[in-house]
C-alpha positions in Angstrom: 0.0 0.0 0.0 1.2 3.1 -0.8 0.2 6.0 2.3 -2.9 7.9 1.7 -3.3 11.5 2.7 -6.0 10.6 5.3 -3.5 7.4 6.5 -2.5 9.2 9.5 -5.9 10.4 10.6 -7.2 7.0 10.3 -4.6 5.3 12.1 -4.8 7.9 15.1 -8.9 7.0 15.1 -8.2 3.5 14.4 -5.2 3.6 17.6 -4.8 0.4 19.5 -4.7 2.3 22.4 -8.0 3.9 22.5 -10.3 2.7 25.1 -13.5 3.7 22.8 -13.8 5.0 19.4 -12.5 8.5 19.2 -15.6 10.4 17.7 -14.2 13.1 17.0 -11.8 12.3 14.8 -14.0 9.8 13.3 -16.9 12.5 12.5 -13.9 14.9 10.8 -13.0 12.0 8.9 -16.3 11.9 7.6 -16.7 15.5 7.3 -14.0 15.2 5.4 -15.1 12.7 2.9 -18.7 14.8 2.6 -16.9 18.0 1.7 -15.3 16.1 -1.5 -16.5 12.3 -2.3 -13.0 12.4 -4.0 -11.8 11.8 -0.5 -13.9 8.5 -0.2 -11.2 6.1 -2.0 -8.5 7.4 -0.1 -10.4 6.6 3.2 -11.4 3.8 2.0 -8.1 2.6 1.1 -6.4 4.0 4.8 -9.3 2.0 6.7 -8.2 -1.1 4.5 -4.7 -0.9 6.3 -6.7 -1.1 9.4 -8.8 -3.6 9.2 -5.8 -5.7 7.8 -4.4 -5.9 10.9 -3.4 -8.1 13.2 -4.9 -6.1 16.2 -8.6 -6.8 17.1 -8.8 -3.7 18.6 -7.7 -1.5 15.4 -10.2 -3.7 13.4 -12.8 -3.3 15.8 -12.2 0.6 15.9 -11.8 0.5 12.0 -15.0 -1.2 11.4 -17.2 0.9 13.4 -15.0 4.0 11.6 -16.4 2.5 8.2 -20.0 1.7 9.7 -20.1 5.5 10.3 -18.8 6.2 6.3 -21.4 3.6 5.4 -24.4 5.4 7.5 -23.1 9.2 7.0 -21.8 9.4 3.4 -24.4 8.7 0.9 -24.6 5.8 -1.9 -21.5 7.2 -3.6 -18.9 6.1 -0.3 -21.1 2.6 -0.3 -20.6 2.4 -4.0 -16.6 3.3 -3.5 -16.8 0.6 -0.5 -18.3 -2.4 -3.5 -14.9 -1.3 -5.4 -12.7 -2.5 -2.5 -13.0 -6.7 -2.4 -9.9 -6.6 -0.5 -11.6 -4.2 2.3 -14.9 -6.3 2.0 -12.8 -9.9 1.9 -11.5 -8.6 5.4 -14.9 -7.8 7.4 -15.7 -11.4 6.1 -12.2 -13.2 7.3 -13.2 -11.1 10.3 -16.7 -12.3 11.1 -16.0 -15.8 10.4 -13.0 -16.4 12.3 -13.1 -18.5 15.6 -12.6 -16.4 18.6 -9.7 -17.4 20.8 -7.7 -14.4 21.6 -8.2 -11.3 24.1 -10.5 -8.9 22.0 -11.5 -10.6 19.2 -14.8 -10.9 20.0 -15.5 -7.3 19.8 -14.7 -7.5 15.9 -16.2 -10.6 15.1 -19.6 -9.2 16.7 -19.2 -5.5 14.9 -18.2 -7.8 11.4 -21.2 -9.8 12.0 -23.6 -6.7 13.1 -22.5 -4.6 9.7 -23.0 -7.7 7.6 -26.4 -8.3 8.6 -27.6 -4.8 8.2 
């Protein structure tokens, strides 16, 4: 992956060591992306480093960061989202996997919950 502009924002919203979801930062993210749609693939493709990794917690905190683009931004960011299999491929791998670490149970649920809505 080559670094988006909004990479840095994302990954401070998307910090392991956040106890909760920051909303602020995630609402200027989507502020951001509602100003210019343009911005939706590059948030699209700094969330995709997120939920990518290993950490439940950043996938947790990622996931709910892309429910809010989902439910805030308007058919064009869910029609930039169907143009990302890769970001798509990982909410599945995430909802399907058995649970045995600390924390992983959080993701699982929030992959499962966006799936079936």
């Amino acid at each position: 992956f080559s670094p988006s502009p909004f990479q840095d924002i994302v990954d401070q919203a998307t910090s392991e060591y956040l106890l909760t979801p920051d909303w602020e930062k995630n609402i200027h993210i989507i502020d951001q992306v509602n100003l210019k749609i343009e911005n939706a693939k590059e948030v699209m493709r700094a969330i995709r480093r997120r939920t990518s990794n290993s950490n439940p917690k950043v996938q947790f905190l990622a996931l709910t960061l892309l429910e809010m683009g989902v439910k805030n931004c308007g058919h064009v960011f869910r029609a930039e989202l169907c143009q990302h299999a890769e970001l798509l491929g990982d909410v599945l791998k995430i909802a399907t996997r058995e649970t045995r670490r600390s924390g992983e149970h959080e993701s699982t649920e929030k992959a499962l919950e966006m799936i079936n809505t």
